[in-house]
C-alpha positions in Angstrom: 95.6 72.3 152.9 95.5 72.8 149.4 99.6 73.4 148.0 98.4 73.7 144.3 99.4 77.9 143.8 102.3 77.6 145.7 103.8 74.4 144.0 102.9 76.0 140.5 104.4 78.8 141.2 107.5 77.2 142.5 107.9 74.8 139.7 107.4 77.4 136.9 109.9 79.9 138.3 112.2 76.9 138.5 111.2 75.0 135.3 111.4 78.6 133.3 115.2 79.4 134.4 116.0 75.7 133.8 114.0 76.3 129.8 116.1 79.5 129.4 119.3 77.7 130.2 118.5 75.2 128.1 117.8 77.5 125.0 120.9 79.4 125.5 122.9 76.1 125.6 121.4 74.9 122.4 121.9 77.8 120.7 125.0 78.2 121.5 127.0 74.8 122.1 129.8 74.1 119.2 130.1 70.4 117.5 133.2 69.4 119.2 131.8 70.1 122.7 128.7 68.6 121.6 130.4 65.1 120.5 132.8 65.0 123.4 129.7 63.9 125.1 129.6 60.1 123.8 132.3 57.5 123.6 133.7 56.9 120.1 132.0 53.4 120.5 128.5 55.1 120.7 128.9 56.7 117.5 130.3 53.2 115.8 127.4 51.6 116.8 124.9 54.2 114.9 124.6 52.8 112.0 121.8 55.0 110.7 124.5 56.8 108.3 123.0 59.5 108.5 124.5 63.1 109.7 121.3 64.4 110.9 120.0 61.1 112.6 123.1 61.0 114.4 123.7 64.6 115.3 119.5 64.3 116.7 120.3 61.3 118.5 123.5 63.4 120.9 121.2 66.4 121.0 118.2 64.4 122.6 120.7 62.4 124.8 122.2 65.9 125.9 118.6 67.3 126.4 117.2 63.4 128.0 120.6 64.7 130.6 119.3 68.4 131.5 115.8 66.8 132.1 117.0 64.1 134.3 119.4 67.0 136.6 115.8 69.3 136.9 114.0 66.1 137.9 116.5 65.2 140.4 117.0 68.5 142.0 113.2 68.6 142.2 112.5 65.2 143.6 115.1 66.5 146.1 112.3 68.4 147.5 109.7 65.4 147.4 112.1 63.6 149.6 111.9 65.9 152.2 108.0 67.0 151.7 105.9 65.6 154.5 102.3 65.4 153.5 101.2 63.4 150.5 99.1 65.6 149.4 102.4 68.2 148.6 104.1 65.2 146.8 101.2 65.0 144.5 101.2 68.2 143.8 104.5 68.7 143.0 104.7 65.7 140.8 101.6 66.6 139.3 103.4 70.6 138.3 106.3 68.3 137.3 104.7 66.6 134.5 102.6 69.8 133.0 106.1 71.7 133.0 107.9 68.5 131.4 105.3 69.1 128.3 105.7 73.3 128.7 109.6 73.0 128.7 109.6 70.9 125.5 107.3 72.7 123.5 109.9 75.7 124.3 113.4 74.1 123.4 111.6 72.7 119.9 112.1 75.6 117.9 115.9 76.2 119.6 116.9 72.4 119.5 115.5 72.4 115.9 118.0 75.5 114.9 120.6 73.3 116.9 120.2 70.3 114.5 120.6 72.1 111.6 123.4 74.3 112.0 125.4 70.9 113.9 124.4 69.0 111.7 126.0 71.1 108.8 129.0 71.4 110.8 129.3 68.0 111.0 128.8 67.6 107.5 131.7 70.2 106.5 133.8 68.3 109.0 133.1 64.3 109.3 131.7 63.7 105.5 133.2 62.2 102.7 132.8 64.0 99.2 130.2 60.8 98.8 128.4 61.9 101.2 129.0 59.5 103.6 130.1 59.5 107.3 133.7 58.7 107.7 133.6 57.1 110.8 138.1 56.3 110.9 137.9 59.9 111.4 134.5 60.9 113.8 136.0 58.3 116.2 139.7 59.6 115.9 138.1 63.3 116.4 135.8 62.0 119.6 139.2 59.8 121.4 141.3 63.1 120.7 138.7 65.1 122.3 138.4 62.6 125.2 142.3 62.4 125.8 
């Protein structure tokens, strides 16, 4: 029995509302939701110094999340798939969609970067330029509290 069409067609019309979600998050999530994600201790221990690093690092960890719920909800249906040959298949649509899906978000998570990481710059920089951490980490407890 050959699940190839099917599973394709499952996976994209999955894997595309799952891309479009994505791209509507990144263009729309604000910086303080966005840092609320990590503990202030995560952003102490970047010591890159650099806005943009930094604000790439939260966005890929936010994105490395999204992927992991997608993969889980469709190994839920490899657990429950009873011919090997369907649990190839559908790990086999998995991995072309991982590629598809990334190549979509780029241009949106680049926009993302950019326009956070300028925020973050307006809001967590010194006049020097550099990162003032005393008040990133006060921002990022408040926000957890």
């Amino acid at each position: 029995m050959n699940y190839t069409n099917d599973m394709s067609e499952y996976i994209e019309s999955r894997d595309s509302a799952f891309t479009r979600r994505t791209i509507s998050e990144l263009e729309s999530i604000e910086l303080p939701e966005l840092l609320k994600s990590r503990t202030p201790f995560w952003y102490q221990s970047q010591t890159e110094g650099s806005a943009g690093h930094l604000i790439i690092k939260v966005i890929d960890a936010k994105l490395a999340a999204s992927d992991e719920a997608f993969a889980r909800s469709a190994l839920a249906e490899l657990a429950t798939a009873k011919s090997r040959e369907y649990r190839g298949e559908v790990l086999k649509a998995l991995g072309l969609r991982a590629k598809t899906r990334r190549r979509a978000t780029h241009t949106a998570c680049a926009h993302a970067a950019n326009r956070l990481t300028r925020d973050f710059f307006n809001a967590f920089c010194t006049k020097t330029c550099a990162i003032d951490w005393v008040k990133l980490v006060s921002f990022v407890d408040e926000q957890a509290a």
